[in-house]
C-alpha positions as CSV (number, residue, x, y, z in Angstrom):
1,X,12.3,-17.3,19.5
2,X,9.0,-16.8,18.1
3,X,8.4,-16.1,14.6
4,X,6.4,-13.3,13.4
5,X,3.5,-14.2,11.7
6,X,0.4,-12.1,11.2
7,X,-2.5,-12.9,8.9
8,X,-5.5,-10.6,8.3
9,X,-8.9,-11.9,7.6
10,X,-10.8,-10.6,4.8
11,X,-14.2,-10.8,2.9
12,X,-15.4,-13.7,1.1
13,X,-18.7,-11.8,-1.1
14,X,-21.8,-13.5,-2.5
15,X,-24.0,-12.1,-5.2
16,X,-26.6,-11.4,-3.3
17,X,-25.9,-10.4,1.0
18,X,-22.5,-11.1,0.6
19,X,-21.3,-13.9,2.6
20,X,-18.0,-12.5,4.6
21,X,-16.2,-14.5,7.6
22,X,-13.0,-13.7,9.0
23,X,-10.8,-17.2,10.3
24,X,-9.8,-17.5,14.0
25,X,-6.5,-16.6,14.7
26,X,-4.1,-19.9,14.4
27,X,-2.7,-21.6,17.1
28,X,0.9,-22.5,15.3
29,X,3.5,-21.2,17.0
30,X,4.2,-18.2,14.3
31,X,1.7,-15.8,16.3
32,X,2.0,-12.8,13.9
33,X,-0.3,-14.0,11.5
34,X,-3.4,-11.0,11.6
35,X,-6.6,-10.9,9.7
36,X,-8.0,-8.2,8.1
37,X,-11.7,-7.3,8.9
38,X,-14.3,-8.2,7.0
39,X,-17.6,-6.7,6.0
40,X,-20.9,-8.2,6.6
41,X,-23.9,-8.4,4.3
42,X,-23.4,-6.2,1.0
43,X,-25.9,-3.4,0.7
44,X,-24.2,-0.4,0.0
45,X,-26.5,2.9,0.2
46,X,-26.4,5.8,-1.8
47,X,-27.8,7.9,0.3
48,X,-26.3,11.7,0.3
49,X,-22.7,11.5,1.6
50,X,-21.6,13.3,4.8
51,X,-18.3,14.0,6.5
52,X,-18.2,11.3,9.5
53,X,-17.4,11.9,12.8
54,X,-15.9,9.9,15.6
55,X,-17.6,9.0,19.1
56,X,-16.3,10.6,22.0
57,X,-13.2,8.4,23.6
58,X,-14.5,6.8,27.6
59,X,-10.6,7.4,29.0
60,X,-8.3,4.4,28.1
61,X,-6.8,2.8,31.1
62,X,-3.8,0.5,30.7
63,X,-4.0,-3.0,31.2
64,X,-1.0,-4.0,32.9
65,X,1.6,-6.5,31.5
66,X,4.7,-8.0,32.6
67,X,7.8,-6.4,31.4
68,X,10.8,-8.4,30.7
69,X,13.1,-8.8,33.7
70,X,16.5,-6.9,34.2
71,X,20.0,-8.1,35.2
72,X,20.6,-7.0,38.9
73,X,24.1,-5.4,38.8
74,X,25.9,-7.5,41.8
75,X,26.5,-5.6,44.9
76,X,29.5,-3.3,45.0
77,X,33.0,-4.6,45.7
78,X,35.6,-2.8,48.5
79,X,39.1,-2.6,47.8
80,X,40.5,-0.2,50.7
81,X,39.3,3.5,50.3
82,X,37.9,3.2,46.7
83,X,34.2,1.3,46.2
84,X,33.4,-0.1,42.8
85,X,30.2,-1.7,41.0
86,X,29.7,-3.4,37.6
87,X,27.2,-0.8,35.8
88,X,24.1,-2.2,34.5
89,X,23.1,-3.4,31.0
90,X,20.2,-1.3,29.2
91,X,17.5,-3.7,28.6
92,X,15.8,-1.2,26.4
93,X,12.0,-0.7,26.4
94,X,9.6,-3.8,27.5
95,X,7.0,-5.0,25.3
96,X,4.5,-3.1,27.1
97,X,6.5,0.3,26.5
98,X,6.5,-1.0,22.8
99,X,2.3,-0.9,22.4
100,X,1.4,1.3,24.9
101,X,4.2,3.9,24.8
102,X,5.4,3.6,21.5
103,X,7.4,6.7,20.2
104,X,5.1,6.4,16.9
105,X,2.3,8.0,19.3
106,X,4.3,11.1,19.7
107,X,5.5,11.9,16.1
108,X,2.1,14.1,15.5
109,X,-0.2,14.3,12.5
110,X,0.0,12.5,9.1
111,X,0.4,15.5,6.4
112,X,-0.9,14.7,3.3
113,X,1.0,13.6,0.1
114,X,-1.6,14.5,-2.2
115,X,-2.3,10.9,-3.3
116,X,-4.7,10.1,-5.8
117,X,-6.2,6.9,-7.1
118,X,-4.5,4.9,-10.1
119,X,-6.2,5.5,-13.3
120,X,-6.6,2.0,-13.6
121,X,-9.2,0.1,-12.8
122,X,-9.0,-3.7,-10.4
123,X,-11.5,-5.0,-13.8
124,X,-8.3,-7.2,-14.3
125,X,-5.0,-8.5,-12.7
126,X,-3.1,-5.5,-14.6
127,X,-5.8,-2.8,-13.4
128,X,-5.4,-4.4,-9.9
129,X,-1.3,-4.1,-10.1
130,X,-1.6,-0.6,-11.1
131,X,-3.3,0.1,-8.2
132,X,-1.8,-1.4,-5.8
133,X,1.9,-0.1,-7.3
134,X,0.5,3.3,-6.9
135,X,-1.0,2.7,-3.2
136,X,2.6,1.4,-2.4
137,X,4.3,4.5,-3.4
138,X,1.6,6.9,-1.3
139,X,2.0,5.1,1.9
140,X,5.7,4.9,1.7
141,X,6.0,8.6,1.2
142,X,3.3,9.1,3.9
143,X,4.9,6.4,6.7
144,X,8.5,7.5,5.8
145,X,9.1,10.3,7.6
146,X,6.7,9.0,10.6
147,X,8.8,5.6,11.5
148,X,11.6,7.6,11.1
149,X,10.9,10.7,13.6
150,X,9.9,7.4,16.0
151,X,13.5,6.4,15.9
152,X,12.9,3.7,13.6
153,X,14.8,2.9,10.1
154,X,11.9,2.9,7.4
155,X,12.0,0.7,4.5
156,X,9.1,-0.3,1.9
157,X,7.5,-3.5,2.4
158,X,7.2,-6.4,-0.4
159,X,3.9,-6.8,-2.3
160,X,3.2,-9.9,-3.8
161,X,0.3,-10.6,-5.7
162,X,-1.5,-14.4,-5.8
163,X,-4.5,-16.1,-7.1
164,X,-4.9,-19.9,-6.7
165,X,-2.4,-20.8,-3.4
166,X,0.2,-19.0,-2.4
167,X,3.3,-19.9,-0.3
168,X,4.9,-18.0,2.1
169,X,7.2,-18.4,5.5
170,X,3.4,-17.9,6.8
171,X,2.4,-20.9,5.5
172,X,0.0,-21.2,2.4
173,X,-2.9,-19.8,1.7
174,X,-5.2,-20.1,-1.1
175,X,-7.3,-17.5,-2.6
176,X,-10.5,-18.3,-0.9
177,X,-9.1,-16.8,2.0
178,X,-8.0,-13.7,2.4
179,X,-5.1,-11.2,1.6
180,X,-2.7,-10.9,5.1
181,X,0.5,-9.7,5.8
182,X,3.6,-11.8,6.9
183,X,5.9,-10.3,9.3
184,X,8.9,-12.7,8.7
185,X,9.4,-11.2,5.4
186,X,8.1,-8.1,5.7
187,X,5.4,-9.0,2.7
188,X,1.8,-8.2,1.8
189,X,0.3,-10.4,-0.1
190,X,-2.9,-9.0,-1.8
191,X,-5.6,-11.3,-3.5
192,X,-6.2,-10.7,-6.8
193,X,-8.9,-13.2,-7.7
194,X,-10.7,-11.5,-4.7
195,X,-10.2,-7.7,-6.1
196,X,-10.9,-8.1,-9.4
197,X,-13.7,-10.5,-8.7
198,X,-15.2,-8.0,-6.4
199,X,-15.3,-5.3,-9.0
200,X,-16.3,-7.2,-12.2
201,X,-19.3,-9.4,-9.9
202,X,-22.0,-6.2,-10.2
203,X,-23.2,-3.8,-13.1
204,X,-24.3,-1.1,-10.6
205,X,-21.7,2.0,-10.7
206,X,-21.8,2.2,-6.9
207,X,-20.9,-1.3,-6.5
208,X,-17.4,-0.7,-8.6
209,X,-17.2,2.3,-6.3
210,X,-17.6,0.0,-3.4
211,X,-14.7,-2.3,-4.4
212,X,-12.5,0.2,-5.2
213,X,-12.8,1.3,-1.3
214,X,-12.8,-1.7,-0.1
215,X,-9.5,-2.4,-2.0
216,X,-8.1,0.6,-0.8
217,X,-9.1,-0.3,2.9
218,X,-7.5,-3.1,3.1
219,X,-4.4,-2.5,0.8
220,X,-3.9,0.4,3.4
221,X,-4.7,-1.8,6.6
222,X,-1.8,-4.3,5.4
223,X,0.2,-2.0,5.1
224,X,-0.6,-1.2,8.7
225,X,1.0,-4.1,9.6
226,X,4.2,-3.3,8.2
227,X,4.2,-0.1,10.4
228,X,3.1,-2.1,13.3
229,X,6.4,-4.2,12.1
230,X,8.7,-1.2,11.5
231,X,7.7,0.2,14.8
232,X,8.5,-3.3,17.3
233,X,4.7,-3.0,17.7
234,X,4.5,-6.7,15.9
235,X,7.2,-8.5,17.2
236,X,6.0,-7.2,21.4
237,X,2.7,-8.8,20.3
238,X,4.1,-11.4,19.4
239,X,5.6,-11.6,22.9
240,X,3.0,-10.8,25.1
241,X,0.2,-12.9,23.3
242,X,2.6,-16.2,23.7
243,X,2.5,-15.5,27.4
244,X,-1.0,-14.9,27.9
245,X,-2.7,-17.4,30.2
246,X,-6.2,-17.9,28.2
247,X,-6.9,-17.6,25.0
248,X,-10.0,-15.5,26.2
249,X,-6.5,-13.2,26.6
250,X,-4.8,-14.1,22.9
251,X,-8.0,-13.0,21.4
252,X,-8.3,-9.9,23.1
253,X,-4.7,-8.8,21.9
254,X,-5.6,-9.7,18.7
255,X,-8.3,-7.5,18.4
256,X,-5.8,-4.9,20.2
257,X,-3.7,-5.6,16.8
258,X,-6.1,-5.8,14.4
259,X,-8.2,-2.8,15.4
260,X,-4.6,-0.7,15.5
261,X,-4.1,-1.6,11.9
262,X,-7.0,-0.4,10.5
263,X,-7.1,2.8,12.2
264,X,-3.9,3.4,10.9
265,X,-5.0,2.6,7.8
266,X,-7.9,5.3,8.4
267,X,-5.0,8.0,9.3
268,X,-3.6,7.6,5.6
269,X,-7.0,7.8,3.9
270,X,-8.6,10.7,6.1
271,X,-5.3,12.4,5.5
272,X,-5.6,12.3,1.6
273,X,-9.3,12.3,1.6
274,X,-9.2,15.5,-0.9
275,X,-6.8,14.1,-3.5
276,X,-7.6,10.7,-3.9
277,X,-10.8,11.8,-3.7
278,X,-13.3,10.1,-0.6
279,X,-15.9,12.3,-1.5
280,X,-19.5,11.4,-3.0
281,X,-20.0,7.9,-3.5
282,X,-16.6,6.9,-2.4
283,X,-17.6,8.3,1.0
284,X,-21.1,6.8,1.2
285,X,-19.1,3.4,0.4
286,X,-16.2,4.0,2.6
287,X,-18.3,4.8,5.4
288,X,-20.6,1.8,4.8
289,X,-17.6,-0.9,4.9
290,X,-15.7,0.1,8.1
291,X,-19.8,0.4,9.9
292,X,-20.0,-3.4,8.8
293,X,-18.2,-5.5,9.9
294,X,-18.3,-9.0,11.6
295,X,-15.9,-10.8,13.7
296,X,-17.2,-15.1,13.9
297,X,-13.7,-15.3,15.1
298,X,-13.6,-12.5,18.2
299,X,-9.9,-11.5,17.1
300,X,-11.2,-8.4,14.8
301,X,-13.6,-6.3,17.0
302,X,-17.5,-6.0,16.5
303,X,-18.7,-3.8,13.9
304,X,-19.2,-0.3,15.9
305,X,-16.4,-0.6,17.7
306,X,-14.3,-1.1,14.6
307,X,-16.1,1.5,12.7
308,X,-15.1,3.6,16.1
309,X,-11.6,3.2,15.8
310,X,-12.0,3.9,12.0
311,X,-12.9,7.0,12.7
312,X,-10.3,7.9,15.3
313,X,-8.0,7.4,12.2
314,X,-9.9,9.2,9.7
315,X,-10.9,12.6,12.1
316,X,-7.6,12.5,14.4
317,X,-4.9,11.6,11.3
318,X,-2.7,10.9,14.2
319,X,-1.3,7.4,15.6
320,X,-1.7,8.6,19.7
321,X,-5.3,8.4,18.4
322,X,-4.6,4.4,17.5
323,X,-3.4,3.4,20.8
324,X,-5.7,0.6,21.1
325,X,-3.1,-0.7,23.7
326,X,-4.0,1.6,26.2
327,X,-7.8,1.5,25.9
328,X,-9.9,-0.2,28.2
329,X,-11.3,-3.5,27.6
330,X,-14.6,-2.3,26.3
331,X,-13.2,-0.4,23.2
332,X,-11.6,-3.8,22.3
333,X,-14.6,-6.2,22.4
């Protein structure tokens, strides 16, 4: 059995042209450990904010996979007049029916639930806690009735907080690296020293602004994860990536994953863009983080093609618009 294990790779941000790599995805064994994406040189604009729009979708194809094999029911039996058979066992939906034609993609669009952002601010641990406590409760009461109309049994994930090292049944990790969700326990596990460095590190008003997006980003693409987890999205991943042949293949569902994660991510902040607020500033920065990215790994997606599927979530509020598993292989690069 393979053990779910999915790590996210975030930013690591200079002073100046912020530094940011994301890791390559491990090789362990535990393949549902995801990365989060990470943004690239930091120059936030202020130019005049304006409501994005997505780029027209080229028709997805699906790429095929190989679907777990059924029992064959032995042939029927004769006993005089009356003919028999043993019925067949249910084997329940394949892997690929649990990306490509997952029942989340037919539950319809996000409503909002009138979130708004903690009063706190991430200028310490405390401010940070507040805000991801409040995030929590938002995206449960947003995801809820979602997993639920998709025939899944919702339930809140952990959060755990960590500066210095961590340990988890996804291994350690220190806080150099970045935050990342772990499947087997159904945790995130948010970097503080990261958060609250990032919003202390500048004076400028736009650059607090800035973090406080960027926390919420990937807060809410963790927590993409865990409805990637809820849904059997995860654990088929897991699956199908352990058979690939290549790991030209691997990396490719990776970026399948990944890409999914933050566009669902997208669905919950377009949805409450009025009451949290991502207006002004918070839109000018919003818009500049998920436009640049980088991916020295391959396993996230280049930058326009994850600002693409950012704004599939954030326009579309729906997760048939975050069926990365069905799109061609040039959405994915």
């Amino acid at each position: 059995m393979i053990a779910l294990f999915v790590v996210l790779g975030v930013v690591v941000i200079g002073v100046i042209g912020l530094k940011l790599a994301s890791s390559i995805l491990k090789h362990n064994g535990d393949p549902s450990y995801a990365e989060p994406t990470t943004t690239s040189s930091y120059s936030p604009t202020t130019e005049p904010s304006t409501e994005p729009s997505g780029q027209p979708a080229t028709k997805p194809t699906v790429r095929p996979t190989t679907t777990r094999p059924t029992t064959q029911a032995p042939l029927p039996t004769t006993s005089r007049s009356t003919t028999t058979s043993t019925p067949t066992t249910n084997p329940g939906p394949s892997d690929t029916d649990l990306v490509v034609r997952n029942k989340l993609y037919k539950v319809g669009a996000m409503r909002s639930v009138n979130c708004k952002e903690s009063k706190s601010r991430q200028s310490t641990a405390a401010g940070a806690r507040a805000n991801y406590k409040n995030l929590l409760a938002c995206l449960n009461k947003a995801w809820a009735p979602m997993i639920t109309k998709a025939g899944g049994r919702f339930r809140s994930p952990n959060v755990v907080t960590f500066s210095g090292t961590v340990q988890s049944p996804c291994g350690a990790h220190s806080d150099s690296g970045p935050p990342f969700f772990c499947g087997t326990n159904d945790t995130i596990y948010m970097n503080l020293t990261e958060d609250v460095g990032n919003y202390n590190k500048y004076t400028q008003s736009y650059s607090k602004v800035w973090a406080r997006m960027w926390m919420l980003h990937q807060f809410a693409h963790e927590y993409g994860h865990h409805v990637q987890n809820q849904t059997g999205i995860l654990q088929a991943y897991a699956r199908i990536r352990y058979e690939r042949a290549t790991y030209t293949q691997e990396l490719q569902d990776s970026r399948r994953l990944e890409l999914q994660a933050s566009c669902f991510s997208d669905i919950f902040i377009g949805s409450n863009r009025r009451t949290y607020p991502i207006t002004g500033q918070s839109l000018v920065q919003w818009r500049w983080l998920i436009a640049n990215t980088i991916d020295n790994g391959n396993d996230h997606g280049a930058p326009p093609i994850h600002n693409y599927w950012a704004l599939r979530g954030w326009n579309g509020r729906n997760p048939n618009a975050c069926n990365t598993w069905a799109a061609s292989a040039a959405q994915v690069k």
